[in-house]
C-alpha positions in Angstrom: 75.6 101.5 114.4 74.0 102.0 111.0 77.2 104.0 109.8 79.3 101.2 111.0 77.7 98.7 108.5 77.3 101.1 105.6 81.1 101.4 105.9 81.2 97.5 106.0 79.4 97.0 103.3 80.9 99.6 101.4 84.4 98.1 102.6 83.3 95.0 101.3 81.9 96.1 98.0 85.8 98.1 97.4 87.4 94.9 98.2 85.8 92.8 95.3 85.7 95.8 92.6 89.8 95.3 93.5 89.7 91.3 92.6 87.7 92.3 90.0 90.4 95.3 88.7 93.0 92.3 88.4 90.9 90.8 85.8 90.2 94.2 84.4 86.5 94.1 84.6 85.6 96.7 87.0 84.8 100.2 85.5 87.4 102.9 86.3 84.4 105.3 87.6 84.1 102.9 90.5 87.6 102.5 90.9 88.4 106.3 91.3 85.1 106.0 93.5 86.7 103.4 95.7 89.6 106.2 95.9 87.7 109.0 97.0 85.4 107.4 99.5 88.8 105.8 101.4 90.4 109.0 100.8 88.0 110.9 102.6 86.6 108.1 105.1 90.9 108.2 105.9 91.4 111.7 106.2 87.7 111.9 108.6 89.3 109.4 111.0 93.0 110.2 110.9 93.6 109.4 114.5 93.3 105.9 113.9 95.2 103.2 112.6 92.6 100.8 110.5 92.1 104.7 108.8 95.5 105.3 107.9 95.6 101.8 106.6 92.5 103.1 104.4 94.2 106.0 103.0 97.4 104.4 102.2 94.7 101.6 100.5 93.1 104.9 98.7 96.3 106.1 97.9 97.5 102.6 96.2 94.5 102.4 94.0 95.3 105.6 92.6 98.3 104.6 91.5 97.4 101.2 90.6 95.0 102.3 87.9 98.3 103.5 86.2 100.8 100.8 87.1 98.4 97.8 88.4 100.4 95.2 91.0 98.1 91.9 91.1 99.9 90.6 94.4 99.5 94.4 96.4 96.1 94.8 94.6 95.0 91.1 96.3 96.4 92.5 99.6 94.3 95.3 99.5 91.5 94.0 98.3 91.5 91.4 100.8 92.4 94.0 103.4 89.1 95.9 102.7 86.8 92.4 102.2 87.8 91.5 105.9 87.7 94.3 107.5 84.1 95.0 106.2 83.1 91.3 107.1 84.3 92.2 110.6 82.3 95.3 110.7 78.8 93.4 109.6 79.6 90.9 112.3 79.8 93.7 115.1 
């Protein structure tokens, strides 16, 4: 239960350093943080879908520190705020 809301919380904390890439103010260290921790969150839990989601997620932010898209960086973002919400509430 306790790993379940440090993902959450961690989910949660990805999904508004992504709002906060649109306007440029998050660092890139956290950024390529974000990366690594869906990355390997992903890859631990390949067999199910919310985790694939995650390291296509992972996968976007790597390339959006290169060539940012606001609209698929909102998506994502919100992706990871909600899905962290969710997993506090359970």
């Amino acid at each position: 239960m306790f790993l379940v809301r440090l993902f959450g919380f961690l989910d949660i904390l990805s999904g508004i350093l992504l709002f906060l890439h649109i306007a440029e103010l998050a660092p890139l260290r956290l950024l390529f943080g974000i990366v690594l921790y869906l990355g390997i969150k992903g890859y631990m839990y390949r067999g199910d879908l919310f985790s694939l989601i995650d390291f296509v997620v992972a996968i976007y932010v790597f390339i959006a520190l290169l060539f940012p898209l606001n609209f698929l960086t909102i998506l994502a973002g919100a992706w990871l705020f909600l899905k962290g919400f969710y997993s506090l509430l359970s």
